[in-house]
N, C-alpha and C positions, 0 to 999 in steps of 0.2 A: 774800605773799612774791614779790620779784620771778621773772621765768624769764632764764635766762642758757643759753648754750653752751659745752656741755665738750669739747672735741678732745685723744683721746688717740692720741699718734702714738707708733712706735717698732718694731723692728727683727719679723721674723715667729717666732710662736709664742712671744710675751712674756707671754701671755693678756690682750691688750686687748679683746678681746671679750667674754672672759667677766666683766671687770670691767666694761667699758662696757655688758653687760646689767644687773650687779647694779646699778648706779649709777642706771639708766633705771628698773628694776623700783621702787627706794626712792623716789625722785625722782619718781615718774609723768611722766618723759619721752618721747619717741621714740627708738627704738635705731636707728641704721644702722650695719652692716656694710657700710664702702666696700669693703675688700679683697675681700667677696664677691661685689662688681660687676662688679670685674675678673677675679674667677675665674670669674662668671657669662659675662662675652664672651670669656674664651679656653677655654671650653668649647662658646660657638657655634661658633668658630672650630674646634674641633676636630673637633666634627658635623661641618659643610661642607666638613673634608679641608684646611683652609688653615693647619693648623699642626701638625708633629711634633717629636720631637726633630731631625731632620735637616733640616726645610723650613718655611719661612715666608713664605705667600704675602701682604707685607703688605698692597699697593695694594688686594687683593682683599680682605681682611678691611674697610681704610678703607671699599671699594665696596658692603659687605654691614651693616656699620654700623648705619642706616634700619631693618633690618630685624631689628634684637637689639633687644628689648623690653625691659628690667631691672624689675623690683618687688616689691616686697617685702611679704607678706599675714600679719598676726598669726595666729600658732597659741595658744587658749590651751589647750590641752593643754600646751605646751609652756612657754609663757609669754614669747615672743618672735617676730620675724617672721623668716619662712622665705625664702628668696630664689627668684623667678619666672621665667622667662627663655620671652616669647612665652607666659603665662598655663601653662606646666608647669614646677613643682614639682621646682627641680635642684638642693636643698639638700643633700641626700647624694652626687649629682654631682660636687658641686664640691668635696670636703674629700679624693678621692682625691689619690693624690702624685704620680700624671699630672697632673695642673691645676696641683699646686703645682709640678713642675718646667718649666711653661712659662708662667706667669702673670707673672712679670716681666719678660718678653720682651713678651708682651702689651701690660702697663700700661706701658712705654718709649714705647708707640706716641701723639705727642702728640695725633691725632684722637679714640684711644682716654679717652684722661686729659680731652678738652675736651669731650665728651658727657657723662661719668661725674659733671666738676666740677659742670657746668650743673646738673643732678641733683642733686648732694649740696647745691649752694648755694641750688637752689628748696625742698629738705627740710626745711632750717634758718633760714629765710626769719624765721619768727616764734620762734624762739627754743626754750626747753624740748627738747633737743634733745643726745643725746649719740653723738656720733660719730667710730668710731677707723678708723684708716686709716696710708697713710703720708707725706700731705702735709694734713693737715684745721690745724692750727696754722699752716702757712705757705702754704698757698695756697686752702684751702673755706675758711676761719673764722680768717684773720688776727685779725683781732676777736676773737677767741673769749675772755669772759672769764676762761675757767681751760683753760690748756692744760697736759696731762701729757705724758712722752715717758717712754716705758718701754722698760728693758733687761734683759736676763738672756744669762749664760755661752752660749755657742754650743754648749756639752753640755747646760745643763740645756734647752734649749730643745728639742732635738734629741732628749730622750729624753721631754718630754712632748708631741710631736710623733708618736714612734713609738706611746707607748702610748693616744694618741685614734687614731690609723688600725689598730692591732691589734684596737681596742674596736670599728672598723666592721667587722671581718672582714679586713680585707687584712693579704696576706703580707706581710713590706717587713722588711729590719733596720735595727739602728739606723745600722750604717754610712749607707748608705745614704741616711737621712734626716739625720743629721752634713755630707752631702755637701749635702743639698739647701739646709739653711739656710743653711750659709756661701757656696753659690754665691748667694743668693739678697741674702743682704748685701751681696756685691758688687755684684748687678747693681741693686740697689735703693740703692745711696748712691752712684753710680757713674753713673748715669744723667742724661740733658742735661735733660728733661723733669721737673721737677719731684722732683729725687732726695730721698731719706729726711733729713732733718736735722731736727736740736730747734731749734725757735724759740728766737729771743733770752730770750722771757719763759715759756717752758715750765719746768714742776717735773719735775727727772729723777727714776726712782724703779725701782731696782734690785730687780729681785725672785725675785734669783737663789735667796736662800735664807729667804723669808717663804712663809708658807700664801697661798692665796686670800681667807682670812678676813682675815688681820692685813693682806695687802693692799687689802682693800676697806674694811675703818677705815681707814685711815690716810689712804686718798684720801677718803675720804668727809668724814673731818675737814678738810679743802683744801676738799671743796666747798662746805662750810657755814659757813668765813671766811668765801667771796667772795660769798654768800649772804647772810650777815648783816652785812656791812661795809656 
């Protein structure tokens, strides 16, 4: 059977990831978490004091760059890879909603976005390879023979957003997290750099009010047309 590339793009807290794990797990492909790339460098960033909510030292971030490691190390405990940053382990790090309220300020940064690409594009080099984010259809994997873009309600999103950072422990409401993802729309379809949009030939796929199961057939059936065409 041949290997193909799946890029599933679309807005945050769609659960592209978690589909893009089941997909990789059935599939025996490579999973990348792009967005955890960029939450991986605006938590460097954060370390080294170069970014708060009031302050963004960007030149400096670009200048520090060299020195952010990203990689990503299968757990099978877990049954997926964890994301690295300089060889320690900032997988729980980075899902706090500190990162998430400054990661698209971040990933705006075009030096930021053309290190992360270069990466995502040597990942996917030989194919077999599923990867979501929010430009992997239209700028890592034009190519890519099945692209999804996935959406859901800015509530339902916002409440399965609160109840995975309640499940880490953190305090947070849902307001709150309501705020973060529609600031987070804007600054992600809004941006000059590579902004969030469905490819011409992307399958939209709404899954505001489907389980994760009946979403992962339903994709899974897409991926096994273009598999078998």
């Amino acid at each position: 059977m041949k290997d193909i590339t799946i890029a599933i793009d679309g807005f945050s807290s769609t659960g592209k990831s978690t589909i893009a794990k089941l997909l990789a797990k059935a599939l025996g492909y490579v999973y990348v978490d792009s967005g955890a790339m960029y939450r991986a460098i605006t938590f460097f960033a954060m370390k080294k004091g170069l970014i708060t909510t009031e302050y963004f030292d960007r030149e400096a971030l670009i200048s520090a760059l060299p020195n952010a490691h990203v990689s990503f190390k299968f757990n099978s405990d877990l049954g997926f890879a964890e994301v690295y940053l300089n060889d320690e382990n900032i997988e729980k790090n980075i899902r706090t909603l500190e990162v998430s309220n400054l990661v698209s300020i971040v990933a705006a940064v075009p030096e930021v976005r053309a290190q992360l690409v270069k990466i995502q594009k040597a990942i996917g080099k030989h194919k077999a390879v599923v990867m979501d984010g929010r430009d992997i259809g239209t700028v890592v994997f034009p190519d890519a023979e099945l692209k999804i873009f996935m959406t859901a309600s800015a509530e339902t999103r916002a409440l399965r957003r609160y109840n995975e950072i309640k499940n880490n422990g953190e305090d947070i409401t849902l307001e709150a997290i309501l705020e973060n993802v529609q600031k987070r729309d804007h600054l992600d379809s809004t941006r000059k750099d590579s902004p969030l949009l469905k490819a011409e030939d992307a399958i939209e796929v709404d899954n505001s009010n489907v389980t994760i199961e009946e979403q992962f057939q339903n994709i899974l059936k897409l991926v096994n047309s273009v598999l078998n065409a």
